[in-house]
LUMGUDO-441504 format. One record per atom (N, C-alpha, C): x, y, z; residue number from 1; atom name. Coordinates in steps of 0.05 Angstrom, whole numbers, always signed. Example, Ala and Ser with C-alpha at 12.3 -4.5 7.8 and 13.67 -1.06 7.14 Angstrom:
BEGIN
R; +264; -114; +156; 1; N
R; +246; -90; +156; 1; CA
R; +264; -66; +156; 1; C
R; +257; -45; +142; 2; N
R; +273; -21; +143; 2; CA
R; +258; +1; +157; 2; C
***
This chain:
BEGIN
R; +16; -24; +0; 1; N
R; +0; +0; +0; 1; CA
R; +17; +25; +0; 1; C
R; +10; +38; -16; 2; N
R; +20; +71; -6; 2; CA
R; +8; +92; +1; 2; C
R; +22; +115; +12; 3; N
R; +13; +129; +33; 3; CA
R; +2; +155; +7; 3; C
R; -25; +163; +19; 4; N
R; -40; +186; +4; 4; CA
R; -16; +207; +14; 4; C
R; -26; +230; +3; 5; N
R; -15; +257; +10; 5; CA
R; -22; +268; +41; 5; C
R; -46; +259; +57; 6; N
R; -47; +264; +76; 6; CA
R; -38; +246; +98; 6; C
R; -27; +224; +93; 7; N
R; -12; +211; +108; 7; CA
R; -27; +184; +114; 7; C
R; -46; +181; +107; 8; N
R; -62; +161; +111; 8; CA
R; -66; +134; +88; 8; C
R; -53; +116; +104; 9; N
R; -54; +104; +80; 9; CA
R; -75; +87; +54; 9; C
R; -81; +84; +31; 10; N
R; -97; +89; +3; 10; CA
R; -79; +91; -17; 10; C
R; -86; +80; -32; 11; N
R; -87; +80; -63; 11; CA
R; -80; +110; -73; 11; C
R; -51; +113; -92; 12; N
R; -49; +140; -107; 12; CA
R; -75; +139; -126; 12; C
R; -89; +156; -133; 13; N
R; -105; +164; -154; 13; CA
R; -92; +155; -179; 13; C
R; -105; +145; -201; 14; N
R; -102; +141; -235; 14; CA
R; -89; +175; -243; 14; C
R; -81; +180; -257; 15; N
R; -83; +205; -261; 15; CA
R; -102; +209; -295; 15; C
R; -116; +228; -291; 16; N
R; -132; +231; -320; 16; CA
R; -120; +226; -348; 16; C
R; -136; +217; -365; 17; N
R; -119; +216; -389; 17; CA
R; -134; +228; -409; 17; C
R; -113; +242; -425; 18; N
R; -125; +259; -452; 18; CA
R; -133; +243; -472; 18; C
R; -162; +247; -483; 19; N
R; -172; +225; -501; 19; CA
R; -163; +232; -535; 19; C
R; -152; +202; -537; 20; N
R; -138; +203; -566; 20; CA
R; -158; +187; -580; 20; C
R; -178; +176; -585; 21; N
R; -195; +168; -591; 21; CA
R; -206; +184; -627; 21; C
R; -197; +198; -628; 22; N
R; -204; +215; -651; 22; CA
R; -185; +214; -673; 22; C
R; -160; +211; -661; 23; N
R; -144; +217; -691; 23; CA
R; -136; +195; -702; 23; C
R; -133; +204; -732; 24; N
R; -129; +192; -753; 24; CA
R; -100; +175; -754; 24; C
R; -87; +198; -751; 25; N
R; -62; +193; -763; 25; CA
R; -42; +170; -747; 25; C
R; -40; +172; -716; 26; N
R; -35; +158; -703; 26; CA
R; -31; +126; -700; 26; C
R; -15; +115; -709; 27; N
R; -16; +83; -706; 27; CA
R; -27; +73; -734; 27; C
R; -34; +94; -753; 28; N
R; -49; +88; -777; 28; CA
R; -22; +73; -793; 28; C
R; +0; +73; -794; 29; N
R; +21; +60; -817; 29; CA
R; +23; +84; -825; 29; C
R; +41; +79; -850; 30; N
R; +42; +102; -875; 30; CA
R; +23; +125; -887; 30; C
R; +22; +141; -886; 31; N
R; +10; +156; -896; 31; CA
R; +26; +184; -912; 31; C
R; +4; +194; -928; 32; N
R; +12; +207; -953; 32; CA
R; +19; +237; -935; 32; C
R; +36; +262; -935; 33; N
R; +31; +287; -925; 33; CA
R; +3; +295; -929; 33; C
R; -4; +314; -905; 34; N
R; -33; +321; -909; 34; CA
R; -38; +356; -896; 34; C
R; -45; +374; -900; 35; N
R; -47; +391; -887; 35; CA
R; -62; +395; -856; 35; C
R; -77; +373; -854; 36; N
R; -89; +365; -838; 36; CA
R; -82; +367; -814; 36; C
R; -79; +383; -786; 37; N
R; -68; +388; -765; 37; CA
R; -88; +372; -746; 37; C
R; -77; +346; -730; 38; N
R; -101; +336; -708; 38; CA
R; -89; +350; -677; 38; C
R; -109; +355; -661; 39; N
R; -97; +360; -631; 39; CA
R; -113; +342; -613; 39; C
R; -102; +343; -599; 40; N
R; -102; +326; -577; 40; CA
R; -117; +336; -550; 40; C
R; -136; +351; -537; 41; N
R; -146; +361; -525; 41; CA
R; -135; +354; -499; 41; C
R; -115; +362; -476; 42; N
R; -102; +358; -452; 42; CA
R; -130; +347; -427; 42; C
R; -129; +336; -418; 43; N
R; -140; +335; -379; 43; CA
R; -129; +355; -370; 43; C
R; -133; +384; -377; 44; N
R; -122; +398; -362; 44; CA
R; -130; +433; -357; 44; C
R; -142; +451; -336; 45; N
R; -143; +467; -351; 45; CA
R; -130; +498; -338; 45; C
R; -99; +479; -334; 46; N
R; -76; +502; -334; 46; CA
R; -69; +494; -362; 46; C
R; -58; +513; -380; 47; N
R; -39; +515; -397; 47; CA
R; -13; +499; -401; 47; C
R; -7; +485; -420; 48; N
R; +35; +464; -415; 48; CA
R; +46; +487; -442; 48; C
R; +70; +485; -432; 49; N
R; +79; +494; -456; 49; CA
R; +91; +470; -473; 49; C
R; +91; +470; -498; 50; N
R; +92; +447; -511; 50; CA
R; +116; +444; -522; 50; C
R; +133; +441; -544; 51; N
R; +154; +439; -555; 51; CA
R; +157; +420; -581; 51; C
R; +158; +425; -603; 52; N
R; +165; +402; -624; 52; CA
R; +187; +416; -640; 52; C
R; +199; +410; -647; 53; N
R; +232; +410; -660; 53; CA
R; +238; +382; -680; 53; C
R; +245; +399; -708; 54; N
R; +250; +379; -731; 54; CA
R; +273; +387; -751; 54; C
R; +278; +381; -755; 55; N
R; +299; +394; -776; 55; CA
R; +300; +380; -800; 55; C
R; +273; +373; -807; 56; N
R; +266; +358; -831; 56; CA
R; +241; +365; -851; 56; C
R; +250; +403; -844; 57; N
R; +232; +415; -853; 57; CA
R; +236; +420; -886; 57; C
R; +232; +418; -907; 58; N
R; +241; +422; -932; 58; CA
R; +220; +444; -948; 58; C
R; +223; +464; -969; 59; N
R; +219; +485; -988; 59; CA
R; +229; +487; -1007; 59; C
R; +223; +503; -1018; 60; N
R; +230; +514; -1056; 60; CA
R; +234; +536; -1041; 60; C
R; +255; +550; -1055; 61; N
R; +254; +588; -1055; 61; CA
R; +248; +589; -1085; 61; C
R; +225; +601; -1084; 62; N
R; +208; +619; -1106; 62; CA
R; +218; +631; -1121; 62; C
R; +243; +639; -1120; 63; N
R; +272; +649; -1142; 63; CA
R; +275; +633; -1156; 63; C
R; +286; +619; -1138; 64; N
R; +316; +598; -1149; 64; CA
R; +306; +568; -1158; 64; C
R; +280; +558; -1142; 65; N
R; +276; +532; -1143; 65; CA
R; +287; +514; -1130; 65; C
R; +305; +520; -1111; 66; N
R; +327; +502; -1101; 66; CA
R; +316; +503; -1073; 66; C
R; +327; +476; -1063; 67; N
R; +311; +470; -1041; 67; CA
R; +324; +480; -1017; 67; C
R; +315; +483; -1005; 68; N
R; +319; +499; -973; 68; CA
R; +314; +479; -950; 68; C
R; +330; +479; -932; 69; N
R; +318; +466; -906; 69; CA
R; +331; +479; -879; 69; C
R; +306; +469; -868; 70; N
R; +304; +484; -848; 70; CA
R; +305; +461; -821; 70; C
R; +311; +484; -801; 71; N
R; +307; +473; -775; 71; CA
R; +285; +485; -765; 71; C
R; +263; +471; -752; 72; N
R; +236; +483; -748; 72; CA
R; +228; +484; -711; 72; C
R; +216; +496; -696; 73; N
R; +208; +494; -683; 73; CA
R; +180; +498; -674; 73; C
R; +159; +488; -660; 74; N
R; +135; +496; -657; 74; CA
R; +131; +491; -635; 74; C
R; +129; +516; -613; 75; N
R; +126; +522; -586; 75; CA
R; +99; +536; -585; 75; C
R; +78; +520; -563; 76; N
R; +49; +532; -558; 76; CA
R; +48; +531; -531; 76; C
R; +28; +546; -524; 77; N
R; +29; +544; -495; 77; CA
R; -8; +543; -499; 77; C
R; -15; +520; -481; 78; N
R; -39; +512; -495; 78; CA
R; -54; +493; -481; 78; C
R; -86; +488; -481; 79; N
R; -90; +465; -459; 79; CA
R; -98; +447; -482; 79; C
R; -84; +445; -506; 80; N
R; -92; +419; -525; 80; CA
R; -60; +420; -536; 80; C
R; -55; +394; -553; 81; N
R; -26; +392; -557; 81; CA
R; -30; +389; -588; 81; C
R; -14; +388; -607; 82; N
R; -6; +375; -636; 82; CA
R; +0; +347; -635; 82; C
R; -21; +330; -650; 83; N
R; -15; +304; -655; 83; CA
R; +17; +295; -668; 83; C
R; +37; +292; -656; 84; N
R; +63; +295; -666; 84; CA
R; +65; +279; -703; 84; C
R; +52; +270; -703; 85; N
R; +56; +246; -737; 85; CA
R; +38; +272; -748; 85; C
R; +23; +275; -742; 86; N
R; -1; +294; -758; 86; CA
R; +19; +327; -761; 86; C
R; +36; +318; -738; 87; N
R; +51; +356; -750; 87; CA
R; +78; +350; -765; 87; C
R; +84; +319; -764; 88; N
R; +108; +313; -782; 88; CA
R; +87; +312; -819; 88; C
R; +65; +299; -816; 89; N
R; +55; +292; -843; 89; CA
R; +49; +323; -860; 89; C
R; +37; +340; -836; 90; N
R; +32; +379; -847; 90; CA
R; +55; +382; -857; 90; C
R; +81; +376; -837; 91; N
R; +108; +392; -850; 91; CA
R; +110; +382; -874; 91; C
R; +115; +365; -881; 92; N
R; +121; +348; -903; 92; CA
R; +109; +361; -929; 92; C
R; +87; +377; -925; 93; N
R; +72; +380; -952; 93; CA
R; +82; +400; -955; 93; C
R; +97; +427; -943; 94; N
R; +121; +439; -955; 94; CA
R; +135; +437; -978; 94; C
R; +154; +406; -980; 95; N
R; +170; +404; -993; 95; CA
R; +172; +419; -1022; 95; C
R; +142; +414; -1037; 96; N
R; +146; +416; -1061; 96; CA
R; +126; +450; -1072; 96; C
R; +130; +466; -1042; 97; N
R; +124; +487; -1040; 97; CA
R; +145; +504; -1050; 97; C
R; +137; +542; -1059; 98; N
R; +157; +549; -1071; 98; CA
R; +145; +577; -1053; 98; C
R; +164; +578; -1034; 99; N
R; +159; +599; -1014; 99; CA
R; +180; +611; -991; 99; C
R; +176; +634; -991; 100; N
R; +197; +650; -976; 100; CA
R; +194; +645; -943; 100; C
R; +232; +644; -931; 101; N
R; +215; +634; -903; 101; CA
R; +208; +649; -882; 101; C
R; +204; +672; -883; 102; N
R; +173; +695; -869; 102; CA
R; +159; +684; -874; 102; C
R; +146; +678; -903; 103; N
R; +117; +672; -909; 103; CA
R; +114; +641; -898; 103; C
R; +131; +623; -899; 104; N
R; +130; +595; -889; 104; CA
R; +122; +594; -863; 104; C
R; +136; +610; -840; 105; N
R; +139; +610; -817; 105; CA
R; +102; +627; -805; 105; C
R; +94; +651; -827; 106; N
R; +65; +668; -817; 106; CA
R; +49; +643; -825; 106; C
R; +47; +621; -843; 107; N
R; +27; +600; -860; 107; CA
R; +33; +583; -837; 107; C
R; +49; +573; -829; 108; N
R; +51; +548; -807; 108; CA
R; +29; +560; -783; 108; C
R; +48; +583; -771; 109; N
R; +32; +594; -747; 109; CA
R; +3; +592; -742; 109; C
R; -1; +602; -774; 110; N
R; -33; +608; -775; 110; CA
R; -47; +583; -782; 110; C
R; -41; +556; -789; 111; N
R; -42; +540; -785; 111; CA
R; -46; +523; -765; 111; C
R; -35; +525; -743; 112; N
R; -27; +512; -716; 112; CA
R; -52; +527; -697; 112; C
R; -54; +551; -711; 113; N
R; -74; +567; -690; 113; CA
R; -105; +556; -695; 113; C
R; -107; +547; -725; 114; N
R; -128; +551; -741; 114; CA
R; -140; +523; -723; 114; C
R; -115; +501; -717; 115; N
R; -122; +480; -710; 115; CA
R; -133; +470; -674; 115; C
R; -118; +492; -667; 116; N
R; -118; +488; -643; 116; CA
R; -139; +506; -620; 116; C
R; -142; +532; -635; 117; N
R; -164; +537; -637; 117; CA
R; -171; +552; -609; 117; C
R; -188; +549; -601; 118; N
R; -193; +566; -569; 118; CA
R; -179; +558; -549; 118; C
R; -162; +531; -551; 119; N
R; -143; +515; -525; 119; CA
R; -118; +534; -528; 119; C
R; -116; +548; -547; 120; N
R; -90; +561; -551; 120; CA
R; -83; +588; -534; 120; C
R; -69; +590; -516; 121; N
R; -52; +616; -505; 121; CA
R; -27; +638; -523; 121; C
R; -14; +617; -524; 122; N
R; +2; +627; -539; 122; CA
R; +19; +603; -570; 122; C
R; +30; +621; -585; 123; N
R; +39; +604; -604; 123; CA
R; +77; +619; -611; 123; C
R; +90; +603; -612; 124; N
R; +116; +620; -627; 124; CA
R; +128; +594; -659; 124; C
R; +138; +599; -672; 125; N
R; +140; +583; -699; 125; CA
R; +167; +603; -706; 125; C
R; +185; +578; -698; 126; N
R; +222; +592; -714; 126; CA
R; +225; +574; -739; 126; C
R; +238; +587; -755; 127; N
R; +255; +574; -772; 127; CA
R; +282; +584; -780; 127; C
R; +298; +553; -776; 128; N
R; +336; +567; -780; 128; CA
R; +337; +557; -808; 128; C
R; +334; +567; -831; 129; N
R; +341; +567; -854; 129; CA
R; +374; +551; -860; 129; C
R; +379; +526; -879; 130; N
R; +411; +518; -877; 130; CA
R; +419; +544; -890; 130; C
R; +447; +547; -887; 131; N
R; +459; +576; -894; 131; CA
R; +459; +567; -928; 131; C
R; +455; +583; -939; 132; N
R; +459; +580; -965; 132; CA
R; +465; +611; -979; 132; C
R; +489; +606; -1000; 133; N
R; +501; +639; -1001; 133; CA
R; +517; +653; -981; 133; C
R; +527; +643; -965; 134; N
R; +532; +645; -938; 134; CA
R; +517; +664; -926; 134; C
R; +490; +659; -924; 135; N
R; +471; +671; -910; 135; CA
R; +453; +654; -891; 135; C
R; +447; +673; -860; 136; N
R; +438; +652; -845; 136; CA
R; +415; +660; -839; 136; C
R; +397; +658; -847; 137; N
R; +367; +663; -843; 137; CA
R; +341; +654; -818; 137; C
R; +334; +666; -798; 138; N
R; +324; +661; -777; 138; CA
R; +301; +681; -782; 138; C
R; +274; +663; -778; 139; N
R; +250; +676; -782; 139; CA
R; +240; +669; -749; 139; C
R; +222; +686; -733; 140; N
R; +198; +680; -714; 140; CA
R; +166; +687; -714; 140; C
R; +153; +675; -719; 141; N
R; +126; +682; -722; 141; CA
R; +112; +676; -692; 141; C
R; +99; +694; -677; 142; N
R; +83; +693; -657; 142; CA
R; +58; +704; -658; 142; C
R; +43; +691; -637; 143; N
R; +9; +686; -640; 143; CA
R; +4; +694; -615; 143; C
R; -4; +702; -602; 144; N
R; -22; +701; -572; 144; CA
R; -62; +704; -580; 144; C
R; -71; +690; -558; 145; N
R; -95; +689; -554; 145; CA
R; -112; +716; -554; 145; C
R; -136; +715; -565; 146; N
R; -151; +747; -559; 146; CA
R; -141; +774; -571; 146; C
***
């Protein structure tokens, strides 16, 4: 047996669980990129701050045609989360995009918000561009609620 918080001894509590019951993408196998953003609605209703980091972000620059990659980050502070496969399958549909990375970084944002929706507090969306030209390119796009 273990001892509750008030010293008496009982059973720790289960702790709640966030229902995944909805998404698609999850445990599905292979799937094609999709723009499709799923979230995950938390047990919770303080705010987490979240974190996803990839560097398997890929683009066109609209000039040149030549591909760009990026290191991406997507930080929310939020009482629902990003289905992690569902925000690798969104990234993905980039690749064969031909777009500047300001505009990449304001389209994600607004994306992530579009999905997440009233659980959302805050949003931030970096991208470290690989240096190309010997130029090092760092975009931030931020969102707050209201």
């Amino acid at each position: 047996m273990s001892a509750r918080q008030d010293g008496h001894p009982g059973t720790v509590p289960t702790m709640a669980r966030s229902d995944t019951s909805h998404l698609r993408a999850l445990g599905a196998g292979p799937m094609e990129p999709t723009r499709s953003l799923e979230i995950i609605p938390l047990d919770t209703d303080a705010p987490l701050e979240i974190r996803f980091r990839t560097d398997e972000l890929l683009a066109r620059c609209p000039v040149t045609d030549q591909r760009d990659h990026y290191q991406a980050e997507v930080e929310l502070v939020a009482t629902a989360t990003l289905e992690s496969k569902s925000l690798k399958l969104y990234l993905a549909t980039w690749e064969q995009e031909s777009i500047l990375a300001e505009d990449l970084a304001n389209s994600i944002a607004d994306d992530v918000v579009a999905a997440v929706g009233t659980h959302l507090v805050g949003l931030t969306v970096r991208l470290q561009q690989q240096v190309r030209g010997g130029i090092d390119i760092a975009v931030r796009a931020e969102r707050r609620a209201g």
